[in-house]
C-alpha positions as CSV (number, residue, x, y, z in Angstrom):
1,X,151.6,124.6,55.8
2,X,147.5,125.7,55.8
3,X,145.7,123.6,53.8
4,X,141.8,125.0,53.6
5,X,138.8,122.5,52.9
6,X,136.3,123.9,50.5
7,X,133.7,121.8,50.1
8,X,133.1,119.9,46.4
9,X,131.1,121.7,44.1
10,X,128.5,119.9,41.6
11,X,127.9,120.7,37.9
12,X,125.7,119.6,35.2
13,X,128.1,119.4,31.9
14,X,128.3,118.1,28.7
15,X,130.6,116.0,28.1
16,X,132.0,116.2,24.0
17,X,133.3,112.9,22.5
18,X,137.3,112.0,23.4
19,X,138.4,112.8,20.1
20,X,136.9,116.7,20.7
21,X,137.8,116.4,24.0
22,X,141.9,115.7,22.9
23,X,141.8,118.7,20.3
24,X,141.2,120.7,23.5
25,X,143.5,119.2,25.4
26,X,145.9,119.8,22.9
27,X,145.1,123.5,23.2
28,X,145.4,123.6,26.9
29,X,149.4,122.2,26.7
30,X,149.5,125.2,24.1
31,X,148.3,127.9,26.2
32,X,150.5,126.1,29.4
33,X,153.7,126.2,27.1
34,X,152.9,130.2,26.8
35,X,152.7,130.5,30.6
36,X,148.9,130.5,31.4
37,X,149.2,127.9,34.0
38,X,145.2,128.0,34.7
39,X,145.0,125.1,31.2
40,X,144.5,121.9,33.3
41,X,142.3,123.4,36.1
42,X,139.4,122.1,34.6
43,X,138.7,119.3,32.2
44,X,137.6,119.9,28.8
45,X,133.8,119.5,29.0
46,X,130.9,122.5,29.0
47,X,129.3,123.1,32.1
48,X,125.8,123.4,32.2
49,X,124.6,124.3,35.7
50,X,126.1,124.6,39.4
51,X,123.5,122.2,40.9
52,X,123.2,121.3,44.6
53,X,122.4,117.7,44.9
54,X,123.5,115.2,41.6
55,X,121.0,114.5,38.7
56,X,119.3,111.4,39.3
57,X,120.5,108.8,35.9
58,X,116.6,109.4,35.2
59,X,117.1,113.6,34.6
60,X,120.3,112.9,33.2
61,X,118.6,110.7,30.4
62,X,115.7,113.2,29.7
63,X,118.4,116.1,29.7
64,X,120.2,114.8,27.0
65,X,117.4,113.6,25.2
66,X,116.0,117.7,25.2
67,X,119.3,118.9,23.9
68,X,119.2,116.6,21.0
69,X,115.6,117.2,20.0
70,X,116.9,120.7,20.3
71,X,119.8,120.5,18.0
72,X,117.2,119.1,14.9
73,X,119.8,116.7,14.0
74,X,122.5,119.6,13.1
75,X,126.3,119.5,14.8
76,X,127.0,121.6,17.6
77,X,130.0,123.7,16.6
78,X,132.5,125.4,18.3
79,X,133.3,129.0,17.4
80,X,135.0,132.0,19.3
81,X,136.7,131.9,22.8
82,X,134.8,133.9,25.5
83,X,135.2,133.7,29.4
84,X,131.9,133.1,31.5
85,X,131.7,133.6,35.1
86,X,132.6,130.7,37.1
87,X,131.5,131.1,40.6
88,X,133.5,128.5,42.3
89,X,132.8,128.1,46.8
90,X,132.0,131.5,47.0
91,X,134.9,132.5,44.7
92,X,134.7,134.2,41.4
93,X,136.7,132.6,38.7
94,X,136.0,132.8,35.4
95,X,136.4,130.1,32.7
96,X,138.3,130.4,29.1
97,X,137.0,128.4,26.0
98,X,135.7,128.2,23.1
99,X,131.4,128.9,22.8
100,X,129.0,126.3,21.7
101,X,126.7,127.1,19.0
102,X,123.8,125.5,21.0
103,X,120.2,126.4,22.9
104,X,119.5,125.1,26.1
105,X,115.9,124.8,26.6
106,X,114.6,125.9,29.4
107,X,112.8,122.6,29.8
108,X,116.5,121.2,29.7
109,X,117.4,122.9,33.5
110,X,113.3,123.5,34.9
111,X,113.2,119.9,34.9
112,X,115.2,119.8,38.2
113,X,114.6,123.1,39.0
114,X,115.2,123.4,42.9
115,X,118.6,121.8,42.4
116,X,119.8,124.8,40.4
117,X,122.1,127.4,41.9
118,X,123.5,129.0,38.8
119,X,123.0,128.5,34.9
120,X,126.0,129.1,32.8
121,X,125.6,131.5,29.7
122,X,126.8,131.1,27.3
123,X,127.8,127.6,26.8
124,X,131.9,127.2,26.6
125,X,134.4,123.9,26.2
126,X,136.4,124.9,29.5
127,X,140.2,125.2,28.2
128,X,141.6,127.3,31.1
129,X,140.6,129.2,34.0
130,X,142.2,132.8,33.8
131,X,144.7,133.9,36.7
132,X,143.5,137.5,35.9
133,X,146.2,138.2,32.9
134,X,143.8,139.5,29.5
135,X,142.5,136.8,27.5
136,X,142.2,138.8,24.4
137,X,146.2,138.3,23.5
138,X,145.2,134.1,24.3
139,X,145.7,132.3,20.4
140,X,141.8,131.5,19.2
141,X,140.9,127.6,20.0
142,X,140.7,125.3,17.4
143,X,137.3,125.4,15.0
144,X,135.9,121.8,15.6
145,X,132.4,120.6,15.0
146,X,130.6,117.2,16.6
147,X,127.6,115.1,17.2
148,X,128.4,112.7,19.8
149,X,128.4,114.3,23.1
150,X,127.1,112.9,26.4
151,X,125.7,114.9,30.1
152,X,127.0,113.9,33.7
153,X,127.5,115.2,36.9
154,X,130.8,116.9,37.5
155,X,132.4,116.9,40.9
156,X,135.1,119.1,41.2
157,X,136.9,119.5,44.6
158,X,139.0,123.1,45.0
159,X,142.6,122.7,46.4
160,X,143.5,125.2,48.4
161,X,146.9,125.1,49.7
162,X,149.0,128.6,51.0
163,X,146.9,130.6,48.4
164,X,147.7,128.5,45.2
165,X,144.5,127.0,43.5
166,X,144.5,124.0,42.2
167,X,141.5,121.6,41.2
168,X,140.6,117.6,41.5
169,X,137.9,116.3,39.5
170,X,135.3,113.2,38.9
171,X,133.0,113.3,36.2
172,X,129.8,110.7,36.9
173,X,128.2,108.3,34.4
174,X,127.7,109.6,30.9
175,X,124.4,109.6,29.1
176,X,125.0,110.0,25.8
177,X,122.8,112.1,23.4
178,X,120.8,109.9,21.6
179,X,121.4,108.8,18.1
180,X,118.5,110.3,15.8
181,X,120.2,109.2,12.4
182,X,118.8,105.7,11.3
């Protein structure tokens, strides 16, 4: 048995509260059960960026503070599924979920500009990374709107074993969005 060693790939993402996050998960062991076997590839948060070195707890705090100012105290809501690219190690995957109703400023990813390799737009709850097979025939994902949402550093290490894909992954500290509402 050949067992390749990609190297881990980093990611800016935001990370939606747990009880968002177990609607989605929900959905993934739905679109499993139909035989899309790409639903637990990824964990259910939005990815941001593909960034080469970790945000500092420092950018990670100013990030999240941007994205709230940029929201003006509204929800972010979750509409239609749409796959984005996802280039993965010099692979090209795509990921499946549903798109976020929300504007990155570009102050949001200039901030640590030089550790930016690739911007993801637009902004999707990962659900499932396609195997190829049309997404258009996939049930639509679960309307859900919420506040309390948090950025991190994503590490997510590619298993590669006899041409089967498979994923590991560690999420790094949260920093929530701050609380405007008094």
């Amino acid at each position: 048995m050949k067992t390749d060693k990609p190297h881990r790939q980093i990611y800016l993402v935001l990370v939606p509260h747990r009880d968002i996050r177990f609607v989605f998960k929900d959905y993934s062991l739905n679109l499993y059960k139909r035989g899309f076997y790409g639903a637990f590839h990824i964990p259910w948060i939005a990815p941001l960026a593909a960034i080469s070195k970790p945000f500092n707890a420092d950018e990670l705090k100013n990030c999240a503070r941007i994205i709230k100012t940029s929201l003006k105290g509204e929800k972010i809501f979750a509409s239609d599924a749409v796959a984005v690219p996802f280039p993965l190690n010099k692979r090209n995957f795509s990921i499946y979920g549903p798109k976020l109703d929300i504007y990155l400023p570009p102050e949001v990813l200039s901030e640590a500009e030089k550790k930016i390799i690739y911007a993801f737009s637009p902004t999707v709850i990962g659900t499932l990374l396609p195997d190829g097979s049309e997404t258009e025939a996939l049930p639509p994902p679960p309307k859900v709107s919420f506040r309390a949402a948090a950025v991190a550093n994503m590490y997510l290490f590619p298993l590669l074993r006899n041409g089967a894909v498979g994923f590991k992954w560690k999420i790094g500290k949260l920093h929530w969005l701050p609380n405007t509402q008094k």
